[in-house]
N, C-alpha and C positions, 0 to 999 in steps of 0.2 A: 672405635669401630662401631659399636652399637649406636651411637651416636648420629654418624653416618648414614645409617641402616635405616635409622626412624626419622631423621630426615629426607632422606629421598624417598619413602614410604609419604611423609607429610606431601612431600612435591606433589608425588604424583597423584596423592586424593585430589591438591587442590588442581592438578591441572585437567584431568577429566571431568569434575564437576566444572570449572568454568566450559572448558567444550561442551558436554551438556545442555549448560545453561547457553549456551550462544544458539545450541542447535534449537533450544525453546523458543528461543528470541523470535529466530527465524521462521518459525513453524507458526506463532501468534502474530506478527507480521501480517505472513501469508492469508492466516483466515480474515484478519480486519480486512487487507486488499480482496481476498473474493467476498465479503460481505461488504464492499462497500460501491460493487458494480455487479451487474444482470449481465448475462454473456448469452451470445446470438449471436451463432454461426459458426466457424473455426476459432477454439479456443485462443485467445491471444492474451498478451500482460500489455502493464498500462506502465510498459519502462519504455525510453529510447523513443519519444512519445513528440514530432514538432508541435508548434504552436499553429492556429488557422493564421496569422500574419506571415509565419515564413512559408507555410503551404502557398498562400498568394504569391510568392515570390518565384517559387517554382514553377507554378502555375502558368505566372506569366513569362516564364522562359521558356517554354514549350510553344510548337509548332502543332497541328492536328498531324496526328501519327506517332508522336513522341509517349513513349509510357516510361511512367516511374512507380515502381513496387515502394512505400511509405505506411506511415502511419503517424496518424496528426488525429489531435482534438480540437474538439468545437460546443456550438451548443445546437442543438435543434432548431432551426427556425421554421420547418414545415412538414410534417410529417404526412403522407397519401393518406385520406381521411377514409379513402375506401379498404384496404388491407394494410395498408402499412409498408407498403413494399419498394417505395423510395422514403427520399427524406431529401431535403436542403439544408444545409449546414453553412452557414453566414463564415466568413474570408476575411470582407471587410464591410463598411458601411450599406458598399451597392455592390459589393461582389460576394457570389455565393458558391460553394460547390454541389452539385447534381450525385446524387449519393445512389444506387442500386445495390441489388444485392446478388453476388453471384451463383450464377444457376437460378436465379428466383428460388433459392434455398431456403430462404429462411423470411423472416418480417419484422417490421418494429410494433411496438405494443403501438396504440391509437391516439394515446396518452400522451406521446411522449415529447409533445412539443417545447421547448424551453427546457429542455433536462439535457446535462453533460457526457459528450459521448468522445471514444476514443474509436477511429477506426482503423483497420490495418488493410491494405488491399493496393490497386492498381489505380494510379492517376494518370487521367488523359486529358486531351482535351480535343471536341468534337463541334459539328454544325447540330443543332437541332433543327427539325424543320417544323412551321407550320402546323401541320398534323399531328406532331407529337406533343410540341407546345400547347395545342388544345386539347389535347386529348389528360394532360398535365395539371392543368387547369380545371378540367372536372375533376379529374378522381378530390383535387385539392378543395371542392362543395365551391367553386367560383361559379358566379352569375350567367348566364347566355352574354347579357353584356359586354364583360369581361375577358371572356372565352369569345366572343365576336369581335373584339377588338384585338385580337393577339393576330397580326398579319406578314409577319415576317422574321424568318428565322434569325436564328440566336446559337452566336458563337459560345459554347459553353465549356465551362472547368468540370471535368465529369469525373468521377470516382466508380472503382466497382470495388466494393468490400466483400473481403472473405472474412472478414469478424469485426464483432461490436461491440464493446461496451457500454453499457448504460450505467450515468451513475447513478447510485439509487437511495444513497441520504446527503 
């Protein structure tokens, strides 16, 4: 009987310190994932997370008017050079997505070009016109040249993000 007694006394030390140690695991986890990305905007995780190739693919199965609630990473290829308040995020070679941010709530550092971002928000796909395309193209430090040469609208993969990840080592 005693026996008995200090054995299941043994059990159950070891099984609460394993729960314990699991709930640690989890807890140190957690801080590497938030010290290993900058957040901007609606708090989001970087789980359940597409790749920019099958976002292309969605992408291209839409119609203008079509939205899909998603979250896909990429890497920066352009960030608004004046506040930071879009970005482009490369798809595939020559296809990109048009990134804003919603409410014009929040911004990306200036910095942040070529750095690893996870976004979570609303994918559509829209006309751009003219005007906007130029107007695109300054914030972005382009030429008069360049911005004189942009003459006709541009069917585009658009994003609005309600949160950001940047990754930051």
């Amino acid at each position: 009987m005693k026996f008995a007694i200090k054995f299941c006394a043994v059990a159950l030390v070891f099984f609460v310190g394993c729960k314990q140690a699991e709930k640690v695991n989890k807890q140190e986890i957690s801080k590497v994932q938030e010290l290993a990305f900058a957040s901007f905007g609606d708090k989001i995780s970087n789980e359940k997370v597409v790749t920019s190739k099958e976002m292309l693919i969605k992408f291209e199965d839409m119609i203008a008017g079509d939205t899909i609630n998603i979250k896909f990473a990429s890497e920066i290829k352009e960030v608004c050079a004046a506040k930071g308040c879009w970005m482009k995020l490369p798809l595939a070679e020559e296809k990109e997505a048009m990134v804003r941010f919603k409410d014009y709530g929040f911004f990306m550092p200036l910095d942040s070009k070529g750095k690893e971002v996870v976004v979570e928000g609303k994918a559509f796909v829209q006309t751009t016109s003219v005007a906007e395309l130029r107007h695109y193209a300054k914030d972005a430090g382009k030429s008069k040249e360049e911005i004189a040469a942009i003459t006709t609208s541009k069917k585009e993969f658009s994003f609005e993000a309600n949160g950001v990840l940047l990754k930051v080592k």
